[in-house]
C-alpha positions as CSV (number, residue, x, y, z in Angstrom):
1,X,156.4,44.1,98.0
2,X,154.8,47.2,96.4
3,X,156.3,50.5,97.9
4,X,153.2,52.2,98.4
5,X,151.0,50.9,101.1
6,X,148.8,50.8,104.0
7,X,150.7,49.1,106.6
8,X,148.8,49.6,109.4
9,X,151.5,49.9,112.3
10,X,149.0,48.8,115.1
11,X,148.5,45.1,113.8
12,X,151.7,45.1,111.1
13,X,149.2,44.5,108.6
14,X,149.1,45.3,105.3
15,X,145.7,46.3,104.2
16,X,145.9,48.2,100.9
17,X,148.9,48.7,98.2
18,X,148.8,51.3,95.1
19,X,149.9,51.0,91.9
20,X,153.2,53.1,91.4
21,X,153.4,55.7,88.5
22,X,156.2,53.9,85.3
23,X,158.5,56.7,83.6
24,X,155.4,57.7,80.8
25,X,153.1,58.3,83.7
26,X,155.5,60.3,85.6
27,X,156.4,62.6,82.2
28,X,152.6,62.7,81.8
29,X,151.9,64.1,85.4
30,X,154.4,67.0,84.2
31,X,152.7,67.6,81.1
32,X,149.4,67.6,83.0
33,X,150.9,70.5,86.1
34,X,152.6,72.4,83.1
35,X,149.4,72.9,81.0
36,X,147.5,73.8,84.2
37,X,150.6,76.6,85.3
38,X,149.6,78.1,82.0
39,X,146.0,78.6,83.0
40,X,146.5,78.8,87.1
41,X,149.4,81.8,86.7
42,X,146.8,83.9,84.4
43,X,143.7,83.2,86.8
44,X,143.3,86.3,89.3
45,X,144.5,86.0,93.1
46,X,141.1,87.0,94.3
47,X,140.1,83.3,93.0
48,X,142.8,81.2,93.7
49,X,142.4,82.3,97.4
50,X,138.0,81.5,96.5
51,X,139.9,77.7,95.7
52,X,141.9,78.1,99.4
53,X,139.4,78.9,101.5
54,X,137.0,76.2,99.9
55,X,139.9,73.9,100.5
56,X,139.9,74.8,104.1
57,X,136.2,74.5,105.0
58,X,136.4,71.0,103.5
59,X,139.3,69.6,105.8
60,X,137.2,71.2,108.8
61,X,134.0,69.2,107.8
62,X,136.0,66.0,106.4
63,X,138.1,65.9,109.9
64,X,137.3,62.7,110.9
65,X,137.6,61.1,108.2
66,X,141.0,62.6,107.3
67,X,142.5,61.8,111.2
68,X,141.1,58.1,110.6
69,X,143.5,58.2,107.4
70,X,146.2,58.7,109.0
71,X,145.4,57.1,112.3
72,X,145.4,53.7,110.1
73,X,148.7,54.5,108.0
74,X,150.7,55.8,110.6
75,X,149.3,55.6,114.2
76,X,148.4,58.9,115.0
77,X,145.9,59.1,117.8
78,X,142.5,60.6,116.5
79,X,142.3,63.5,118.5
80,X,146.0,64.6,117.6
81,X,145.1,63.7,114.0
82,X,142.3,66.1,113.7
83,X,144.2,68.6,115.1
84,X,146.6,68.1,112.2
85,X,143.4,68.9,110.2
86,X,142.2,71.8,111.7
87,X,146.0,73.1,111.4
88,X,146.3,72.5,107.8
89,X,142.9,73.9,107.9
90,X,144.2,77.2,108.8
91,X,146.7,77.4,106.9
92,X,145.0,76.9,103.6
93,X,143.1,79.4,104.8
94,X,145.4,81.9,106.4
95,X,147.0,82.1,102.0
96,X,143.4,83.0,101.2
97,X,142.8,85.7,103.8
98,X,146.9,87.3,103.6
99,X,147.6,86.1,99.6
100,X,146.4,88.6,97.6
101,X,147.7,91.5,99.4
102,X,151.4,89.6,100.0
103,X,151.2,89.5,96.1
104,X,150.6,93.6,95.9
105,X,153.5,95.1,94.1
106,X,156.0,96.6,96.3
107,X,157.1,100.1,96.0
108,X,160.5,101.0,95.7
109,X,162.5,104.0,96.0
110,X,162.4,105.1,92.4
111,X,166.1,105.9,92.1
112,X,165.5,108.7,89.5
113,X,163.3,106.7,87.3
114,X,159.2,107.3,86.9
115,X,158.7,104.2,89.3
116,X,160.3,101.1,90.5
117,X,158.4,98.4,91.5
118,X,158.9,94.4,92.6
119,X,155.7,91.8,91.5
120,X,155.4,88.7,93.2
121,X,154.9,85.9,90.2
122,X,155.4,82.5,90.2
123,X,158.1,80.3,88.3
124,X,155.9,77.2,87.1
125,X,155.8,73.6,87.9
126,X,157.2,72.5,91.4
127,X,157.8,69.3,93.1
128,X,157.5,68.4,96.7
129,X,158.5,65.2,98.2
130,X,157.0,64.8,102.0
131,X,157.3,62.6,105.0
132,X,154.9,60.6,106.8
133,X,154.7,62.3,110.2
134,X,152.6,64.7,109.4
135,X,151.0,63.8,106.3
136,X,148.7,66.8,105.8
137,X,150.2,69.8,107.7
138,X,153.4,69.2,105.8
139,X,151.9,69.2,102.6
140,X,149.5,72.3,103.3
141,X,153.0,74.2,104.2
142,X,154.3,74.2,101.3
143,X,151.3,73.5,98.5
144,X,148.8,76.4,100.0
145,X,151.5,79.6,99.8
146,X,152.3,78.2,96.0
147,X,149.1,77.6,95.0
148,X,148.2,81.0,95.8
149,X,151.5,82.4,93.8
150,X,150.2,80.8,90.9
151,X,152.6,77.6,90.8
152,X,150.9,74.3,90.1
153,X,152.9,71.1,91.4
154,X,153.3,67.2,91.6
155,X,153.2,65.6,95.0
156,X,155.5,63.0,96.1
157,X,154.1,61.6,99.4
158,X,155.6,58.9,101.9
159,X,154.5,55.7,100.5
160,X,152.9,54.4,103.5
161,X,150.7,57.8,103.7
162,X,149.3,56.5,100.2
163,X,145.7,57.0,101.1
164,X,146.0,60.3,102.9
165,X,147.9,61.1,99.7
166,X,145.1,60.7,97.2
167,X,142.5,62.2,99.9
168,X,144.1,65.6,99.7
169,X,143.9,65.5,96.2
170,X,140.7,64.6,96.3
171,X,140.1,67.7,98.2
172,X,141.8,70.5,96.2
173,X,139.5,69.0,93.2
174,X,136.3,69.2,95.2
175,X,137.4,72.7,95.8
176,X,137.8,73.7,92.6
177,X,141.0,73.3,91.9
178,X,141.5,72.8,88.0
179,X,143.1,69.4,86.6
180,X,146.9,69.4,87.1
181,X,147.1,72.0,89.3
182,X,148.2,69.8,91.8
183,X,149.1,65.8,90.9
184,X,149.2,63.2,93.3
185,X,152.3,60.7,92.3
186,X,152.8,57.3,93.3
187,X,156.5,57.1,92.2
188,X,160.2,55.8,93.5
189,X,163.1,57.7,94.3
190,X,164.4,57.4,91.5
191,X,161.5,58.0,89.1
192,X,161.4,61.2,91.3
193,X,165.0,62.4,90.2
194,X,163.9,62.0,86.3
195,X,161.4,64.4,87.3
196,X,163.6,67.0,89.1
197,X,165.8,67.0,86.0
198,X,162.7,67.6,83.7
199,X,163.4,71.3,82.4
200,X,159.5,72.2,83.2
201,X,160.3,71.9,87.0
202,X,161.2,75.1,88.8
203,X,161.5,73.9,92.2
204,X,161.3,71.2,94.7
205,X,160.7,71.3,98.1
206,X,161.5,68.7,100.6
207,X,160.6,67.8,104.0
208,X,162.9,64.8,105.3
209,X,165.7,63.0,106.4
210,X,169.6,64.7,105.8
211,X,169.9,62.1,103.3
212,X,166.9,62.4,101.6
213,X,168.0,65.9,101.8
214,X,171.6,65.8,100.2
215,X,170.2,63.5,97.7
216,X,167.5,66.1,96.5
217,X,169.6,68.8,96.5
218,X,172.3,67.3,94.2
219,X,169.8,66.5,91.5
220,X,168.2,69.7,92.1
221,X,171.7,71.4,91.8
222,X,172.6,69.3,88.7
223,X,169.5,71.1,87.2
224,X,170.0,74.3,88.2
225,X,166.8,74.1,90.2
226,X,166.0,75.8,93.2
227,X,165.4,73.8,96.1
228,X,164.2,73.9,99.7
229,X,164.6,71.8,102.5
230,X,163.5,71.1,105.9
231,X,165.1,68.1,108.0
232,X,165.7,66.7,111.0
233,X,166.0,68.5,114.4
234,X,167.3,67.6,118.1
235,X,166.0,70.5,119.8
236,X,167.1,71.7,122.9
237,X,164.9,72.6,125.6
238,X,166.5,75.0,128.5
239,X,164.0,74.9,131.8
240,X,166.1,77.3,133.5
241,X,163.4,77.9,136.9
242,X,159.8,77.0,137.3
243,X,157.5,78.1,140.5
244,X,155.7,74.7,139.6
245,X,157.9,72.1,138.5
246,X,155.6,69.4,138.2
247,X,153.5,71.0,135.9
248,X,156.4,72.2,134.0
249,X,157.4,68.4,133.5
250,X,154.0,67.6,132.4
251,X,153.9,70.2,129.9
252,X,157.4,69.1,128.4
253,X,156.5,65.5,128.8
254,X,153.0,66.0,126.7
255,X,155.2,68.0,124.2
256,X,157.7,65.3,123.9
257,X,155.2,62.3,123.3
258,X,153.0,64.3,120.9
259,X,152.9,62.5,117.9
260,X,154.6,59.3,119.8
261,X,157.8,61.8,119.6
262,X,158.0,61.7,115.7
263,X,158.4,65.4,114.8
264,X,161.2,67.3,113.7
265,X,160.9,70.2,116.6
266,X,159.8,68.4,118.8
267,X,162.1,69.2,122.3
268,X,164.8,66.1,122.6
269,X,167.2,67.0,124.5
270,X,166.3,69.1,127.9
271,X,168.6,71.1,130.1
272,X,167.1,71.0,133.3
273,X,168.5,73.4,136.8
274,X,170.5,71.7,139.3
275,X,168.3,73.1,141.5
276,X,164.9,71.6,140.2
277,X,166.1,68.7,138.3
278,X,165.5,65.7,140.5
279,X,161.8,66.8,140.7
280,X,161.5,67.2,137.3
281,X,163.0,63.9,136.1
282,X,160.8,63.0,138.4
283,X,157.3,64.4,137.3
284,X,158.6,63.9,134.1
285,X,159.9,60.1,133.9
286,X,156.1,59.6,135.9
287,X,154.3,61.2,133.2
288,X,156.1,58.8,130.4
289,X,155.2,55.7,132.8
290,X,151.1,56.8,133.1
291,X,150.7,57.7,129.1
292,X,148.3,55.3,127.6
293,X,150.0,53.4,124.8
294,X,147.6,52.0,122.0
295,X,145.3,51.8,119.2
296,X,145.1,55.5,118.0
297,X,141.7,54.8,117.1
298,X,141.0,54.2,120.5
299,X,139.9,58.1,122.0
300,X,142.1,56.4,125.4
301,X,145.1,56.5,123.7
302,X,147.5,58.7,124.6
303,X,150.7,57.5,122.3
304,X,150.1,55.6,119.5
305,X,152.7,53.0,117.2
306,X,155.7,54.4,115.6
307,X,155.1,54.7,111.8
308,X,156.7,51.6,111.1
309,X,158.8,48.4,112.9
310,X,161.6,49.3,110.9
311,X,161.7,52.7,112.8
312,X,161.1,51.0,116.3
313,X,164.0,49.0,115.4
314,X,166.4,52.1,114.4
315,X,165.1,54.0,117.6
316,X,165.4,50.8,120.4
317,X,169.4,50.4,119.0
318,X,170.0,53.8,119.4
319,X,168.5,53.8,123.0
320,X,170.7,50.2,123.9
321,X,173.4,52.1,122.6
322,X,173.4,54.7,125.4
323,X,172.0,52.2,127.9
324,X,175.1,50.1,127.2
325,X,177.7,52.7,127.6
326,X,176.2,53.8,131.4
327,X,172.8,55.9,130.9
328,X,170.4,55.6,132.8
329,X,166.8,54.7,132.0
330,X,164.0,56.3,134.3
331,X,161.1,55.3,131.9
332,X,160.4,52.5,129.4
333,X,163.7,51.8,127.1
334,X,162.5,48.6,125.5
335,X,159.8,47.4,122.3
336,X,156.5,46.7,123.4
337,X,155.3,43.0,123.1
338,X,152.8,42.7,119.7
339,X,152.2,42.5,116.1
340,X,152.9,46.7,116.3
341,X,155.3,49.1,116.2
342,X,155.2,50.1,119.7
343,X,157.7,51.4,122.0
344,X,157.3,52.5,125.5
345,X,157.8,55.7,126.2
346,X,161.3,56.0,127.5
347,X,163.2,58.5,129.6
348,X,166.9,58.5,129.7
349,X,169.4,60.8,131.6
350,X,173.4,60.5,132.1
351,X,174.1,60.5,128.5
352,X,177.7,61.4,127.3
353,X,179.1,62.3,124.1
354,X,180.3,58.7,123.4
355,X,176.5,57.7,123.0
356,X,175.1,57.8,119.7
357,X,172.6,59.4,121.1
358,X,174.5,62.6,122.1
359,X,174.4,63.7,118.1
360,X,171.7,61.8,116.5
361,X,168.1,62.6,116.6
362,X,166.2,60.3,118.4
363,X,162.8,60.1,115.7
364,X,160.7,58.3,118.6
365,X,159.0,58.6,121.8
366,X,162.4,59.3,123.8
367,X,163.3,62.7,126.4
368,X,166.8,62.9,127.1
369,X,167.6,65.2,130.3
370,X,170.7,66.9,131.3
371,X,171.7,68.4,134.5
372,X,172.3,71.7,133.8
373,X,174.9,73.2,136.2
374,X,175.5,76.1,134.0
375,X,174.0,77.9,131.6
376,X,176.8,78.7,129.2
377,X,178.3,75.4,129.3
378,X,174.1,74.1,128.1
379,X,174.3,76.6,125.5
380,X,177.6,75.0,124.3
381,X,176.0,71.9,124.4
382,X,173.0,72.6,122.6
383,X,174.6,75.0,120.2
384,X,177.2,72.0,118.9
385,X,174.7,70.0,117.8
386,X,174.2,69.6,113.8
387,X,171.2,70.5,113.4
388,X,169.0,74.0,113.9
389,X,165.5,74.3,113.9
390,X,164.7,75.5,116.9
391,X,164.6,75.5,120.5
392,X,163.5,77.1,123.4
393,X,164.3,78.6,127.3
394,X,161.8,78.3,129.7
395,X,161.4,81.1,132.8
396,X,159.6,82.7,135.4
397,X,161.4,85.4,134.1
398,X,161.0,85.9,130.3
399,X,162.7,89.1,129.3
400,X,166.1,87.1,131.4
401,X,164.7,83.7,128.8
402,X,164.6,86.0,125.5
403,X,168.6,86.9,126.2
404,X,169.3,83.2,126.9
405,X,167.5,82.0,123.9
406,X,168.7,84.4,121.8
407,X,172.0,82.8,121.9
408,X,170.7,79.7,120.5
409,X,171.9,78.6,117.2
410,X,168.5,77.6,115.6
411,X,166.3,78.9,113.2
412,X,162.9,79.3,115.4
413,X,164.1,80.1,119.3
414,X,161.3,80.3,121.6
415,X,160.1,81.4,125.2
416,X,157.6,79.1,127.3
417,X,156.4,77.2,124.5
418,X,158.4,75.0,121.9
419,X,157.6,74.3,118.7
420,X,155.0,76.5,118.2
421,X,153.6,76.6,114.1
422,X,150.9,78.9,113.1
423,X,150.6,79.7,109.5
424,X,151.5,83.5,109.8
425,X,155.5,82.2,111.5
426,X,158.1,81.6,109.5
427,X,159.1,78.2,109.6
428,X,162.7,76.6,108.6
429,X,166.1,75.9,110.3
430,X,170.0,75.9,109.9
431,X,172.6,73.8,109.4
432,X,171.9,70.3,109.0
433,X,168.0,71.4,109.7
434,X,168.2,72.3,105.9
435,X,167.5,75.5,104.4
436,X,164.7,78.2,103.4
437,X,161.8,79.0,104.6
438,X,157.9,78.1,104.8
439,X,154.7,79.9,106.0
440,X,154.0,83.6,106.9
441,X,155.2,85.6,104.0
442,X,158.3,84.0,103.5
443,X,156.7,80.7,102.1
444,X,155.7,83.0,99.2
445,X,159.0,84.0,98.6
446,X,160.9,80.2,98.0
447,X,159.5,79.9,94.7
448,X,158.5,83.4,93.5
449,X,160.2,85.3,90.8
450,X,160.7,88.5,92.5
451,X,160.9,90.5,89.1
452,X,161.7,94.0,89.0
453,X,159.9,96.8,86.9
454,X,161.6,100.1,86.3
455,X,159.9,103.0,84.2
456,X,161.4,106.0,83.3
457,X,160.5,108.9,80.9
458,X,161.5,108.7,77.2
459,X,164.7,111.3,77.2
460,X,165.1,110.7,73.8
């Protein structure tokens, strides 16, 4: 069976396969992004943001076509699929509006010399390997702030987002993008690590699994070649008061199914008040049970497939696991009948730390809720997880939220609202939520060669 495919997870078909790049083709597409880093680097940041915003106002009128795309590879619902678009929309366009000043020189104290200043350039050829979840906003994190440096890069997508993969592409040309400035690849793992030890790469960026992750990084540190990641997250959600409980569970319910669970920050594990927290598992477990589970191309559908059977699979042992060692299930826990990958939206609470549940992140459309008797003892809770990316503290008092969610150990902490990503935020975790950073400024940083320029008079 070919690697790269459309598998459609809503019939278990499989309704397209690509042919995959040999070791020649894969030293070719690096040839190709090299020559084109000698042209894009020289090319003035006033146009490369012209190629951006182009970029941008052809995902905006290509929407529905795009969301279809990805709708068919990996069950996202249309309407949550063109808001993907219209996200990686603004970001590709955020780079054109911000990246030329963000690439100014910066001024520094000149330390008895004429000046001293720090340019902004970038380091070459890049690689980024991405995940299927969100098959375009991912890739516009991390290919719009380098495109605007003046890196070009090869793109290693999820092989069941083949199509999507080539559409973007597709795109970027269309909007004047020159040849090699950014290469779609069709190429395994390993083909992938013969590029990363190529000495024309500078960089790879991945978005992934902690495996993936490790694995990347050791060929990347082999190389000597810098390296971000972003990877998984089990992100706690502290609803610490509401004056309105029941809309408080439908807003974390909604947040929790979005994208049929599948997202890295999206909030797993909730710490609910004693005092509210039967009426919220309530609300909350009755929101799971009334979602519309379905076609994504159907406009009724609320929660679509998982991306795949064998990720239905991983996520129903993980939730038998925790049923089998005493928690309780208030919504769904079980596969959906069908040729699909669907699962019903399940809601579990009791969970201990003998459940594998307890550390690993549940990639799927499960909320886990814990009674929350005490705040410190949450925050202990939350804090000992793994992983880092973010989390958040919900209030009716905010400024007493910001002290609580302060103390969270995450990269992103947040007050009513989780998981918020707009292209001017910073965007990245810590600990086993990987490292550096993407979006606002910083994602111009990762892979920028920050070089300094010092003048002083001849005192010869």
């Amino acid at each position: 069976m070919q690697s790269y495919r459309t598998e459609n997870p809503t019939t278990g078909e499989v309704e397209r396969t690509f042919d995959e790049l040999d070791l020649q083709g894969a030293m070719d597409a690096v040839a190709r992004a090299q020559a084109a880093y000698e042209q894009w680097r020289a090319v003035d940041p006033a146009d490369r943001a012209a190629v951006l915003s182009r970029t941008a106002d052809l995902y905006e009128e290509r929407s529905e076509e795009l969301a279809r795309a990805i709708a068919v590879e990996m069950g996202k619902p249309l309407r949550q699929g063109q808001g993907e678009v219209a996200l990686s929309a603004s970001i590709y366009r955020w780079y054109a509006e911000h990246g030329p000043q963000l690439l100014e020189e910066q001024q520094l104290d000149p330390q008895g010399a004429l000046r001293s200043v720090v340019r902004r350039e970038p380091v070459g050829v890049l690689v980024g390997i991405m995940p299927w979840n969100y098959p375009y906003y991912q890739v516009a994190r991390f290919a719009a702030p380098n495109l605007m440096l003046g890196n070009t890069m090869l793109l290693k997508h999820a092989p069941i987002c083949a199509a999507s993969a080539q559409l973007m592409q597709d795109v970027l040309r269309d909007a004047g993008l020159l040849d090699g400035g950014y290469v779609n690849v069709y190429a395994s793992n390993e083909l992938i690590a013969d590029v990363i030890a190529d000495p024309r790469v500078r960089g790879v960026s991945l978005t992934g699994s902690e495996r993936a992750g490790a694995a990347v990084a050791q060929e990347a540190g082999k190389n000597l070649t810098k390296s971000v990641l972003e990877l998984g997250g089990s992100d706690a959600m502290l609803v610490l008061d509401s004056s309105d409980v029941g809309t408080m569970a439908k807003v974390a319910a909604r947040a929790r199914l979005s994208n049929c669970g599948q997202a890295c920050n999206s909030p797993k594990r909730m710490f609910v008040a004693d005092e509210i927290y039967d009426e919220f598992v309530d609300a909350f477990a009755a929101e799971f049970r009334n979602s519309t589970v379905g076609d994504p191309t159907d406009a009724a559908t609320r929660v679509g497939p998982m991306s795949s059977r064998d990720a239905r699979d991983l996520l129903d042992e993980q939730v038998q696991d925790a049923v089998d060692k005493g928690a309780t299930v208030r919504a769904g826990g079980r596969q959906l009948d069908g040729p699909g990958a669907f699962y019903a939206p399940t809601v579990l609470t009791d969970l201990t730390p003998q459940m594998r549940a307890w550390d690993e992140e549940l990639f799927g459309p499960v909320g886990m809720i814990y009674r929350m008797t005490d705040v410190d003892e949450a925050l202990q809770i939350a804090n000992s997880s793994s992983f880092g990316l973010s989390g958040s503290v919900w209030s009716d008092d905010p400024d007493k939220a910001a002290d609580i969610a302060a103390r969270l150990d995450v990269g992103m902490a947040y007050v009513n609202e989780h998981g918020t990503t707009m292209p001017g935020l910073p965007f990245g975790g810590v600990k086993n939520s990987g490292y550096g950073r993407e979006l606002a400024a910083d994602g111009m940083q990762e892979f920028a060669n920050r070089k300094l320029i010092r003048v002083s008079a001849n005192k010869q």
